[in-house]
N, C-alpha and C positions, 0 to 999 in steps of 0.2 A: 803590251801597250801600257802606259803610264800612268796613272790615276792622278786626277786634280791633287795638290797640295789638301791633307786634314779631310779626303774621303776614306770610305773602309771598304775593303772589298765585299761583295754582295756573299750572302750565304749559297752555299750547295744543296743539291740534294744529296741524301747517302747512296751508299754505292762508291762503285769502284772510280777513280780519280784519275787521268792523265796523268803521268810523272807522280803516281802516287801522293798526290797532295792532299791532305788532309782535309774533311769540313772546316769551311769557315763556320762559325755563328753570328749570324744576322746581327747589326748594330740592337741595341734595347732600344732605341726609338724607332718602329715601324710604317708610324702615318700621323700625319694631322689631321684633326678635323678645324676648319673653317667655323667660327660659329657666333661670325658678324653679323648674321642675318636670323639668328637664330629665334625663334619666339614660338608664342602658343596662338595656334589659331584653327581654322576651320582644317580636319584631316579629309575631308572629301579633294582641298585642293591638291593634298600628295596622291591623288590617283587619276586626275583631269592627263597628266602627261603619258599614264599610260594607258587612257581613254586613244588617244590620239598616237599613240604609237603602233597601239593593235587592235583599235577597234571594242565593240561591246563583247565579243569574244573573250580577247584578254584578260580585261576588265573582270567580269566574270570568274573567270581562273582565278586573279588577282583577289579579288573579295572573300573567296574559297578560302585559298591557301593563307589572308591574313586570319581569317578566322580561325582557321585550324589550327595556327600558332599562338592564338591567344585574344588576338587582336577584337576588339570590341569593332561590330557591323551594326551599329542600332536600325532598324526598321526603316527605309525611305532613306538609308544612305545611297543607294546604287542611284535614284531618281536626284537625289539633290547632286552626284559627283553628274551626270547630265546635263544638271539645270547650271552648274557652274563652266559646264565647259560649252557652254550654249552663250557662255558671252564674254569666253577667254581674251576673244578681238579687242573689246572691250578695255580689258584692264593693261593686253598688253599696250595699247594707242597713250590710256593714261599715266603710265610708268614709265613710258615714254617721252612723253609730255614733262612730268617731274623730275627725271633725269636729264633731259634734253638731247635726246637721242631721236632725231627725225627720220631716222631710217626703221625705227621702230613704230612711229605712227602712220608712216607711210604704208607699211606694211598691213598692219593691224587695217587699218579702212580700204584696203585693196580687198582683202580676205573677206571682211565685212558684205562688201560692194558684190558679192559672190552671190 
């Protein structure tokens, strides 16, 4: 099959090749990162998503395993990632709102309404 015009063929694993074809090596640029939105703010919010993915379980695990990497856990962070996701509805109805996305405030005061 034919590759776009100015693509590179994707890399291999090593090991043995069909028609003995050599490793490709991966292009030097592997990923972007995005970082329109980027800023410093409250870190309890990067853990409200996975409050709500797996419960206080996860969360849990989660808190662990950042700490063990290094990650600073101050005192009353597990209650305050909680107290934030206790009013998620909330910010997403307003983000909403500022965007003009009514299917987002729709949503947000459905959930609310719960």
């Amino acid at each position: 099959m034919a590759r776009p015009p100015g693509t590179r063929p994707r890399g291999r694993a090593p090991g043995p090749h069909p028609g003995g074809a050599p490793p490709v090596r991966p292009p030097a640029l592997s990923a972007l990162l995005d970082w329109a939105n980027a800023g410093i703010g409250d870190p309890a919010a990067d853990f409200v998503d996975m409050l709500y993915a797996g419960g206080t379980d996860v969360l849990d695990r989660l808190l662990d395993a950042y700490r063990a990497a290094g990650g600073e856990v101050p005192d009353g962070m597990r209650s305050h990632i909680l107290a934030r996701a206790s009013f998620i509805w909330v910010h997403v109805a307003l983000r909403g709102l500022d965007t003009g996305r009514p299917v987002w405030v729709e949503t947000a005061l459905r959930r609310m309404a719960r």
